[in-house]
ROPA-415656 format. One record per residue (C-alpha): x, y, z; residue in three letters. Coordinates in nm, 2 decimals. Layout:
<atoms>
@x=X	y=Y	z=Z	residuo=ala;
...
</atoms>
This chain:
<atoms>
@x=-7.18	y=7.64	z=2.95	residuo=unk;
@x=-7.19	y=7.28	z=3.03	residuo=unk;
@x=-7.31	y=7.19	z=2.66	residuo=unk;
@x=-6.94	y=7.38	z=2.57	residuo=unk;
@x=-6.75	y=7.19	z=2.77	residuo=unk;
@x=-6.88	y=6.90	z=2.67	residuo=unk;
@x=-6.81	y=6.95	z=2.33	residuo=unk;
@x=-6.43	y=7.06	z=2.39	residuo=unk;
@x=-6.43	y=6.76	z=2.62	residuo=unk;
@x=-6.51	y=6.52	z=2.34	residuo=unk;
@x=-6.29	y=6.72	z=2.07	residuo=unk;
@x=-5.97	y=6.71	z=2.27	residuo=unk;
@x=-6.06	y=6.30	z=2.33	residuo=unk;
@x=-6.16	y=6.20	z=2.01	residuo=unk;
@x=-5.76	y=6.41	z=1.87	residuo=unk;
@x=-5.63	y=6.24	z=2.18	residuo=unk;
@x=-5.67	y=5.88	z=2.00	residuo=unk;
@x=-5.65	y=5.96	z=1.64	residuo=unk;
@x=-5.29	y=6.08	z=1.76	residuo=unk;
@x=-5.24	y=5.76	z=1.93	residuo=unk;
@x=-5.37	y=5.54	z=1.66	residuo=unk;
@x=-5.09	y=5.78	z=1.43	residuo=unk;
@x=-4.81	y=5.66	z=1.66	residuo=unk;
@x=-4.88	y=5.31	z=1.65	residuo=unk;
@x=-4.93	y=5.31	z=1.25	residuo=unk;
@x=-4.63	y=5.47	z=1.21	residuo=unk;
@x=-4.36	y=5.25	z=1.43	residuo=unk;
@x=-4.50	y=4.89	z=1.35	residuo=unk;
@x=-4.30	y=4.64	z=1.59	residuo=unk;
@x=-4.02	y=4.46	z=1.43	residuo=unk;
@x=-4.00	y=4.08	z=1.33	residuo=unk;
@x=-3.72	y=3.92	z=1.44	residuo=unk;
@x=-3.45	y=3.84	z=1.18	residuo=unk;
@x=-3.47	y=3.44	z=1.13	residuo=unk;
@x=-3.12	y=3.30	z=1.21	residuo=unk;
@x=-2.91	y=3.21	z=0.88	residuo=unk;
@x=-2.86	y=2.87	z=0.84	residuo=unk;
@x=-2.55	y=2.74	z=0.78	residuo=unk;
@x=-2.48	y=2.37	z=0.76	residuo=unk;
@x=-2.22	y=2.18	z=0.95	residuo=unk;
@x=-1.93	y=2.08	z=0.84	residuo=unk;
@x=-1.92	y=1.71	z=0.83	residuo=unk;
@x=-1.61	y=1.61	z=1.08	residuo=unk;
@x=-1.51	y=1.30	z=0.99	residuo=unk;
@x=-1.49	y=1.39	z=0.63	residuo=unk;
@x=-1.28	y=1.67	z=0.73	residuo=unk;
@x=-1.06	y=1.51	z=0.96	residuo=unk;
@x=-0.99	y=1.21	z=0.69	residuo=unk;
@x=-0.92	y=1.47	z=0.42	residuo=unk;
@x=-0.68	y=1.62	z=0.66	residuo=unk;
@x=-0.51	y=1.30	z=0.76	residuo=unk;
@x=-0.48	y=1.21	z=0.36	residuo=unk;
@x=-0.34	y=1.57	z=0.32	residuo=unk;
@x=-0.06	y=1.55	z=0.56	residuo=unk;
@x=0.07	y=1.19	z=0.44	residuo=unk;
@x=0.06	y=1.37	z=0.05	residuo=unk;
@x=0.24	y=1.64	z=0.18	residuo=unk;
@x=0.57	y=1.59	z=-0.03	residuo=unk;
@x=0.39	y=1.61	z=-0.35	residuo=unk;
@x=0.13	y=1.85	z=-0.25	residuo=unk;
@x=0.35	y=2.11	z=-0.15	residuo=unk;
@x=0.54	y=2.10	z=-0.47	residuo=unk;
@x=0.28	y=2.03	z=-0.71	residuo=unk;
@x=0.36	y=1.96	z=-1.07	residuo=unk;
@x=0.19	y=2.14	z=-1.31	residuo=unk;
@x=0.06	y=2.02	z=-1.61	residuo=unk;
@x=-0.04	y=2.20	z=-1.94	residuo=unk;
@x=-0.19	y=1.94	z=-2.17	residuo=unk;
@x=0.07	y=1.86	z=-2.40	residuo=unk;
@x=0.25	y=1.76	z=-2.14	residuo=unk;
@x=-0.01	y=1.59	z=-1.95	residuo=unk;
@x=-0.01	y=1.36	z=-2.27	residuo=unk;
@x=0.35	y=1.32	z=-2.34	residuo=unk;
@x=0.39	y=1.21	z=-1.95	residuo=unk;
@x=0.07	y=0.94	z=-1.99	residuo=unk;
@x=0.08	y=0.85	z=-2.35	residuo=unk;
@x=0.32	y=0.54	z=-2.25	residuo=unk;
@x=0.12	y=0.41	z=-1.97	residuo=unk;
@x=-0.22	y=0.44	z=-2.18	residuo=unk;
@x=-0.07	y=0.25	z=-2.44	residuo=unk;
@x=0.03	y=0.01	z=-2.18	residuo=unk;
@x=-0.28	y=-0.05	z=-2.05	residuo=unk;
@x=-0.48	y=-0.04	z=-2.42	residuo=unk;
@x=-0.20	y=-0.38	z=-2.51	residuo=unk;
@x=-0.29	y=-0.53	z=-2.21	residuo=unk;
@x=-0.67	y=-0.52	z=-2.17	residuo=unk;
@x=-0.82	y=-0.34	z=-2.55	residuo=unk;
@x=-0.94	y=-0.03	z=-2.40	residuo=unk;
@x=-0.75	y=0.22	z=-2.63	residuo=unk;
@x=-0.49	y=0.47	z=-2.54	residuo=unk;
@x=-0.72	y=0.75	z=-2.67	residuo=unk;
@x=-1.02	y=0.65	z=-2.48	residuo=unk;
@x=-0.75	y=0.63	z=-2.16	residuo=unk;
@x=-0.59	y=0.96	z=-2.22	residuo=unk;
@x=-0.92	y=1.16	z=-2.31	residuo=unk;
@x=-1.07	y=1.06	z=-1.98	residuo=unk;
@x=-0.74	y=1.19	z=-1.76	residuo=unk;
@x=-0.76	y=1.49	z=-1.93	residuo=unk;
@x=-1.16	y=1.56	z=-1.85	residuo=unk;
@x=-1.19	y=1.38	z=-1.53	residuo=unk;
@x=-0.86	y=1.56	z=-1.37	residuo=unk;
@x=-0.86	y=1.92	z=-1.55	residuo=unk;
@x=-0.56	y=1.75	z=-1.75	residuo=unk;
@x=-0.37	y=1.65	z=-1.39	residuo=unk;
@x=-0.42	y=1.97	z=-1.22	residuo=unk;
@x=-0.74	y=1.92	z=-1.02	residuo=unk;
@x=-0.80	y=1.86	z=-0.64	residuo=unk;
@x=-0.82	y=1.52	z=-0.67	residuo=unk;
@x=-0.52	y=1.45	z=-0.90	residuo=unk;
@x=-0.31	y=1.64	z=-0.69	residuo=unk;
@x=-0.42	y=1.53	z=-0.33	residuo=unk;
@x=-0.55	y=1.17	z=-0.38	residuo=unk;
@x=-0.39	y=1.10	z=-0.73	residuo=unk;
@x=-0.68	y=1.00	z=-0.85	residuo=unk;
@x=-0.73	y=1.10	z=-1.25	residuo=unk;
@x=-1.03	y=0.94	z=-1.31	residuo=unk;
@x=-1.28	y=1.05	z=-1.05	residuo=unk;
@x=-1.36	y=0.70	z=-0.97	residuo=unk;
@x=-1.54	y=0.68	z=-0.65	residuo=unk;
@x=-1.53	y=0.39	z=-0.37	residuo=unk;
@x=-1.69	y=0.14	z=-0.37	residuo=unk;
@x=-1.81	y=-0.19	z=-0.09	residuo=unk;
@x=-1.48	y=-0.36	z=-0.24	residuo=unk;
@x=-1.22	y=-0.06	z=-0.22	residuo=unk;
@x=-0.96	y=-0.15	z=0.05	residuo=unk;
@x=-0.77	y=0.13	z=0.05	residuo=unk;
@x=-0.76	y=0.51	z=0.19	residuo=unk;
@x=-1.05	y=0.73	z=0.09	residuo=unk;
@x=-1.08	y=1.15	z=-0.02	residuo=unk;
@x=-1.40	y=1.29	z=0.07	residuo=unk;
@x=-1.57	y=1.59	z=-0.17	residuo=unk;
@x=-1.88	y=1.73	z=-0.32	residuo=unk;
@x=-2.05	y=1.57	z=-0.62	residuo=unk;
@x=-2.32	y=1.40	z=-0.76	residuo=unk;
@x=-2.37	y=1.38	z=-0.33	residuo=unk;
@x=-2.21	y=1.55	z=-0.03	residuo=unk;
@x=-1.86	y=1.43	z=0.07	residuo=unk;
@x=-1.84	y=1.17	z=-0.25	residuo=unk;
@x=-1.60	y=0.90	z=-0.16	residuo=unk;
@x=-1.32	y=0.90	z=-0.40	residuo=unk;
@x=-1.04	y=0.61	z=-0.39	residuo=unk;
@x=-0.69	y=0.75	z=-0.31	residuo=unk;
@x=-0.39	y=0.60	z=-0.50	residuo=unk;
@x=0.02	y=0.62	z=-0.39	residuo=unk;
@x=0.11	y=0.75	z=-0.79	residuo=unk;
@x=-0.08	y=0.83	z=-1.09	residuo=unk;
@x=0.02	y=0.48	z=-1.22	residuo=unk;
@x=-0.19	y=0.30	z=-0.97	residuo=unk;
@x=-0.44	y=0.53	z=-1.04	residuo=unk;
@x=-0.39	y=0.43	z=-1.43	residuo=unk;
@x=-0.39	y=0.06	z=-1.40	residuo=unk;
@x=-0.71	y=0.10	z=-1.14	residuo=unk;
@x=-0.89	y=0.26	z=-1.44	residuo=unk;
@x=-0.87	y=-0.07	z=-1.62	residuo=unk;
@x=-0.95	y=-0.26	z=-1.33	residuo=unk;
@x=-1.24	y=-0.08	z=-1.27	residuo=unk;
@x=-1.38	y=-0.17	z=-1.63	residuo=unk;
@x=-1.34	y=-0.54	z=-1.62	residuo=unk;
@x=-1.65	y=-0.53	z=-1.45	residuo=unk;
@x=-1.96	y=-0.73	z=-1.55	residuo=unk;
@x=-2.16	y=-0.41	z=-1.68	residuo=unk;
@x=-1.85	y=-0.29	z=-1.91	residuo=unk;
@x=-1.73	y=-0.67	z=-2.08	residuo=unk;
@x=-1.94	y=-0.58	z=-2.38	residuo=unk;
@x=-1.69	y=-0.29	z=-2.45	residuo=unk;
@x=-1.40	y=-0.55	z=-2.48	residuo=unk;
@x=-1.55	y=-0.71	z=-2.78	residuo=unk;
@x=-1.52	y=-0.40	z=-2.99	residuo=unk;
@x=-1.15	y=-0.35	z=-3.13	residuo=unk;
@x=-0.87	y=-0.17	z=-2.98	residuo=unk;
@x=-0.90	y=0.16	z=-3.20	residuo=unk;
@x=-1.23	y=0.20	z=-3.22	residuo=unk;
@x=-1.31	y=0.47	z=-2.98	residuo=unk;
@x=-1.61	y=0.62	z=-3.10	residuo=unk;
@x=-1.79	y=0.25	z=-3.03	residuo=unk;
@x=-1.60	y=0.27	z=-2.67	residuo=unk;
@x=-1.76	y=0.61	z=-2.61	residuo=unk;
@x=-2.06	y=0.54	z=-2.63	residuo=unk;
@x=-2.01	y=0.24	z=-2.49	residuo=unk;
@x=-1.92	y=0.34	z=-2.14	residuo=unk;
@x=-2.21	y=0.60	z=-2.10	residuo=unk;
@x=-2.48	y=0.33	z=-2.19	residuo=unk;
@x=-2.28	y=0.11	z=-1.92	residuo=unk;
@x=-2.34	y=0.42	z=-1.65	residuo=unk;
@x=-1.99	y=0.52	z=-1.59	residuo=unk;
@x=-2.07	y=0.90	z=-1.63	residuo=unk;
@x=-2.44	y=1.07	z=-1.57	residuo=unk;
@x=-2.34	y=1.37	z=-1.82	residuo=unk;
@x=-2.56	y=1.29	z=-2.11	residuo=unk;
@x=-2.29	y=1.50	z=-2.33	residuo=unk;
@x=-2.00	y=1.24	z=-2.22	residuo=unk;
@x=-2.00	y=1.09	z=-2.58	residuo=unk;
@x=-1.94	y=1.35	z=-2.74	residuo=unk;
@x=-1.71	y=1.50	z=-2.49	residuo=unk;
@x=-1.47	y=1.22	z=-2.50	residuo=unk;
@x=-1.45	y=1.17	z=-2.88	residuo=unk;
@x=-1.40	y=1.58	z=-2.94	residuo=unk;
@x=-1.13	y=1.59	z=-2.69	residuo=unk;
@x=-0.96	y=1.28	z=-2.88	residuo=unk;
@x=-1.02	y=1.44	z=-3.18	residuo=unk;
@x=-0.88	y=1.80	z=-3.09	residuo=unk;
@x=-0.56	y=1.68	z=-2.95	residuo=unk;
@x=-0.50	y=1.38	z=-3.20	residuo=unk;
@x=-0.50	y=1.17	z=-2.90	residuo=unk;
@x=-0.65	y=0.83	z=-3.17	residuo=unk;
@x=-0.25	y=0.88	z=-3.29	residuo=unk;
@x=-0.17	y=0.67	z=-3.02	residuo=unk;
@x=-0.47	y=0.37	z=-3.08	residuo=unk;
@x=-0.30	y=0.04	z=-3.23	residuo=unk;
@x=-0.54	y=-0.21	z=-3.45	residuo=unk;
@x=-0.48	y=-0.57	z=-3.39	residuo=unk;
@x=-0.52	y=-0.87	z=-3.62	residuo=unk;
@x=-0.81	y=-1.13	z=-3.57	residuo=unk;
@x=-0.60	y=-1.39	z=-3.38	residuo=unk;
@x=-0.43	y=-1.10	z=-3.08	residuo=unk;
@x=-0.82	y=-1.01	z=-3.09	residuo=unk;
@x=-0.90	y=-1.35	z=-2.97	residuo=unk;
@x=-0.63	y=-1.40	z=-2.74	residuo=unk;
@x=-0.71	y=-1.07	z=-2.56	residuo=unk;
@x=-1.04	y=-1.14	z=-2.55	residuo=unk;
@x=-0.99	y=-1.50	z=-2.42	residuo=unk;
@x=-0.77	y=-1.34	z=-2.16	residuo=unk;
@x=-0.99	y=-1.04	z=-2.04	residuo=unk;
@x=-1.32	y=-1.23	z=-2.06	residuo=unk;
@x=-1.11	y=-1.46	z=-1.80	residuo=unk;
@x=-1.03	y=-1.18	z=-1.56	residuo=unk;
@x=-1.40	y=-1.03	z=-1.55	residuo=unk;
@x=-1.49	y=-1.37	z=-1.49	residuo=unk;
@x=-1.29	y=-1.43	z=-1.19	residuo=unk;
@x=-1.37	y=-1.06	z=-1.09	residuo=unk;
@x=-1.77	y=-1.21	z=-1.11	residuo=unk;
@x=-1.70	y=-1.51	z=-0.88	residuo=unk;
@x=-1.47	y=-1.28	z=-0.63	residuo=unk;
@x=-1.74	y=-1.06	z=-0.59	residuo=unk;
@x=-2.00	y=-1.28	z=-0.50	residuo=unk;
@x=-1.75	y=-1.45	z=-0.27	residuo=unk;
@x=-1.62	y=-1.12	z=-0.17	residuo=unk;
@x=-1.51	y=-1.17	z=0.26	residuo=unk;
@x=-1.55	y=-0.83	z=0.31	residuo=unk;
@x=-1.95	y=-0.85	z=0.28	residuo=unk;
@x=-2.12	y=-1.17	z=0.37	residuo=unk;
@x=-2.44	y=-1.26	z=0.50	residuo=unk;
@x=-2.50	y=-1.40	z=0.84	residuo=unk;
@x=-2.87	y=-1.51	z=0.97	residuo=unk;
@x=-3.01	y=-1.21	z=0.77	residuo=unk;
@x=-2.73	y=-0.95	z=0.82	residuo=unk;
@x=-2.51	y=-0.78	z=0.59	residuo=unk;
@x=-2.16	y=-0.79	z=0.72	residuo=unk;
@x=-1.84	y=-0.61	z=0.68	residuo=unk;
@x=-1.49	y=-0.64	z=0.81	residuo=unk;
@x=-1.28	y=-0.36	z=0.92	residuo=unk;
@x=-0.98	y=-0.34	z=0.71	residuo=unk;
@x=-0.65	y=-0.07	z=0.73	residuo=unk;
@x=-0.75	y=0.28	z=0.66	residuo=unk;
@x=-1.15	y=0.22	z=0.76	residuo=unk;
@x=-1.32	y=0.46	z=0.94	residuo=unk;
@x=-1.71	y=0.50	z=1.02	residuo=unk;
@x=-1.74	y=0.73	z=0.80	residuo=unk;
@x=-1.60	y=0.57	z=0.54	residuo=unk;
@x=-1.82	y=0.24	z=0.59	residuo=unk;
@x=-2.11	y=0.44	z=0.64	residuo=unk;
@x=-2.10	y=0.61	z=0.25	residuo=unk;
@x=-2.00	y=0.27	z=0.08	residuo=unk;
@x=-2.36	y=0.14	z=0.23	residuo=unk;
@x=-2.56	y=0.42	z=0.22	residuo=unk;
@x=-2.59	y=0.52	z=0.58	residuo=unk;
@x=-2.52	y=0.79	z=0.84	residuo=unk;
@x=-2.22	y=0.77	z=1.08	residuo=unk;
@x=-2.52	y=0.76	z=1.35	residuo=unk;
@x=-2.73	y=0.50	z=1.21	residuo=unk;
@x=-2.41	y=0.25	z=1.17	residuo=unk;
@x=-2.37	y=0.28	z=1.50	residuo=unk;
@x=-2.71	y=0.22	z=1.57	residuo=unk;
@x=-2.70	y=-0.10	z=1.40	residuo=unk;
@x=-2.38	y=-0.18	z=1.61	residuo=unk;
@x=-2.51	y=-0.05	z=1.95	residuo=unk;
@x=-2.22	y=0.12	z=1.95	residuo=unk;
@x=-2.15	y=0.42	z=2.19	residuo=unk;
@x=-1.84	y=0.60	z=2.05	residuo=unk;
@x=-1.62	y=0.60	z=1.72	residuo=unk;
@x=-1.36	y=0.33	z=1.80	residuo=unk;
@x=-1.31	y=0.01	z=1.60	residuo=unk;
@x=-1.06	y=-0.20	z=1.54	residuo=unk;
@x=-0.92	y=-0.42	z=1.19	residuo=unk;
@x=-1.11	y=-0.75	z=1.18	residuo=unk;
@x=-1.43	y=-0.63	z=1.35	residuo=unk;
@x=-1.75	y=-0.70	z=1.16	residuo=unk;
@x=-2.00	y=-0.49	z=1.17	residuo=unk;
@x=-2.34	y=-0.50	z=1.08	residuo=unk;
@x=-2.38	y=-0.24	z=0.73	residuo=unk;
@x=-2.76	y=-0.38	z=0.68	residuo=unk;
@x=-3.11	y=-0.63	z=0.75	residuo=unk;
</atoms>
């Protein structure tokens, strides 16, 4: 009798923990869901965008819209303006509008007025678009009219790396294609070929004027001049000097940390750490240290 009960004894444990070992097979306990990550927005970008926004209000809330014929016939003149002036021809000019602002009709166009993508840099003076790029919150220049945004184009290019592409003639925009990728205006390795289809397709070299051998040289004398002078104001340049191992700069209308901070490559936070500053305020004249 005890050798039964023994052996119902061990039966009912040994079912008593295969049914527990069932139970906790079958409900496993749960992981915790990591959290989603979701980056901040940056503030200061934000808040500048906002501020550049409200003072484009007029023209942003009645936007014109452009198809691209008459994104041409409204440019054409000022392109052609700009090729007498400096050599860089009208096609070249117009082709890049059209690609770099989705022929006028892009964020940037519209908001900053800025056609041509072209981004700030340590000697930009004036008001500032932040937005995604080749980077997070790109620095793009803001211009009053599509004009200044124009004649900033060709500004921009009388720039040391770019003087080669002033020695090629007026109309030759398969050479000034070329030319400007090998210079590093644009990282797309298809911007060649983008630029001269887009002439080609719309006609645009219609607008390209050849010159003789003696306006060549006077242009040339006269550009070659300016890049010169744009050389020798840039090494001067007030806004960034050196003092006893110290980059400077000098707060100028429409600065803000943020803005300083992306020309130089650093974070709001370690600009102020450079500073020992506590808090976001400063003031036009004020140099601050942008790096060692």
């Amino acid at each position: 009798m005890n050798k039964i009960a023994y052996s119902l004894l061990l039966i009912a444990t040994l079912f008593s923990a295969c049914s527990s070992r069932k139970k906790t097979l079958a409900t496993p306990p749960r992981t915790p869901e990591k959290p989603r990550y979701e980056p901040k927005p940056n503030i200061e970008a934000r808040r500048n965008n906002e501020r550049v926004q409200k003072e484009n209000q007029q023209v942003i809330s009645a936007p014109v819209t452009y198809t691209v014929a008459s994104y041409i016939e409204r440019f054409k003149s000022i392109a052609i303006k700009e090729m007498n002036l400096y050599g860089i021809p009208a096609s070249v000019t117009l082709s890049q509008g059209l690609l770099e602002s989705g022929f006028g009709n892009g964020e940037l166009a519209r908001i900053a007025n800025n056609h041509f993508g072209i981004k700030c840099t340590s000697d930009w003076k004036g008001r500032s678009y932040y937005k995604d790029d080749d980077r997070p919150d790109d620095c793009f220049r803001v211009y009053n009219n599509p004009e200044d945004s124009y004649r900033d184009h060709s500004e921009f290019l009388k720039r040391k790396r770019y003087a080669k592409l002033f020695e090629l003639d007026k109309n030759d925009y398969v050479g000034w294609a070329y030319g400007l990728k090998a210079a590093g205006y644009a990282t797309n390795p298809q911007y060649p070929q983008l630029i001269i289809n887009t002439i080609k397709r719309y006609t645009l070299d219609q607008y390209d004027r050849p010159e003789g051998e003696i306006q060549k040289i006077k242009r040339e004398d006269r550009v070659f001049t300016e890049i010169n002078r744009n050389v020798a104001k840039a090494t001067k340049d007030s806004i960034t000097r050196t003092i006893q191992g110290n980059r400077l700069h000098t707060v100028t209308t429409g600065d803000t940390l943020y803005n300083i901070s992306k020309r130089y490559g650093l974070t709001v936070d370690e600009l102020k750490a450079l500073n020992n500053m506590t808090d976001n305020n400063i003031r036009i004249g004020q140099q601050l240290i942008v790096g060692r």
